[in-house]
C-alpha positions, 0 to 999 in steps of 0.5 A: 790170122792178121791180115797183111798190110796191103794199103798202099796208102798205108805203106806210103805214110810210112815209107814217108814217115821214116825218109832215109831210113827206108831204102826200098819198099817191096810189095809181093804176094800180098805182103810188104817189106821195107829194107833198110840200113844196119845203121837206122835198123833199130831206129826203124823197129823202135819207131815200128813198135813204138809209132804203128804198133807193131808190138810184136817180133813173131820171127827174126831169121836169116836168108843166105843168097850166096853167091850173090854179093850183099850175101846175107838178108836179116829178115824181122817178122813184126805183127801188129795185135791191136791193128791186126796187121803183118809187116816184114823188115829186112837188112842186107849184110856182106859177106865180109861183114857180117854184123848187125846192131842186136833187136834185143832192146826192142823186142826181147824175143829176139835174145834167143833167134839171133842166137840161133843166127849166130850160131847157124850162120856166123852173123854177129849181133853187136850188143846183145846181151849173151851171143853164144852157140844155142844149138850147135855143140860148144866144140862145133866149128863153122856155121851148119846153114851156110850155103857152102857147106855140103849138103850130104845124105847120111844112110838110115841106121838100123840094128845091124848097121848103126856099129859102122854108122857111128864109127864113120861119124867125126863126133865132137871131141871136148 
């Protein structure tokens, strides 16, 4: 397993290396993660890839903080095969704007994860290539991961009672 970047003399030079474009650096638990701008997001994953060798997305996910105000965190896992290393990347959105420039041009693998951001949380990734649901039915409406949305215990269905189970159920109607 790779190690993470713990150098602090690494960190600097690349804190250093990017100026503005970092907004904060944080190192917890042994891991670093530089935070910054939706507007210098892909400039720093391309110079990430292209510069440190961090030719590898492992993650792409999102962290509801609600009610917290900027809301949402874009999290980029990156790992770096040829040093080894691990490093994360993370963007703060708004609840009331909720989009982000796609990391799709960057790293493909992303195509598939910001899909599923989308689709279970509404953020909205401008310029990807085909943002559509992926896991939730097509006539699903709302966003299942948001944090304001009722967590509910549903009862086990057995033989004898799945009848009266599925009949309480709003099913999807196309």
């Amino acid at each position: 397993m790779p190690d993470t970047l713990t150098s602090l003399a690494d960190l600097s030079r690349i804190a250093a290396e990017l100026g503005d474009a970092v907004v904060e650096t944080v190192v917890a638990h042994g891991e670093i993660t530089l935070i910054t701008t939706r507007e210098r997001l892909v400039a720093v994953l391309t110079w990430l890839r292209d510069r440190q060798q961090f030719e590898m997305l492992t993650d792409e996910t999102c962290v509801d903080y609600y009610p917290r105000e900027p809301r949402f965190a874009i999290v980029y896992q990156l790992n770096s095969l040829s040093r080894r290393l691990r490093l994360r990347v993370k963007v703060f959105l708004s609840e009331y704007d909720k989009v982000v420039p796609t990391a799709t041009g960057v790293y493909a693998g992303a195509n598939w994860l910001e899909r599923e951001i989308y689709d279970l949380f509404g953020v909205t990734f401008e310029g990807h290539p085909d943002l559509r649901r992926i896991l939730m039915p097509l006539g699903y409406e709302g966003h299942p991961l948001l944090k304001e949305v009722p967590v509910t215990v549903e009862e086990v269905a057995f033989s004898f009672n799945r009848r009266r189970i599925d009949s309480d159920k709003p099913y999807v109607r196309e």
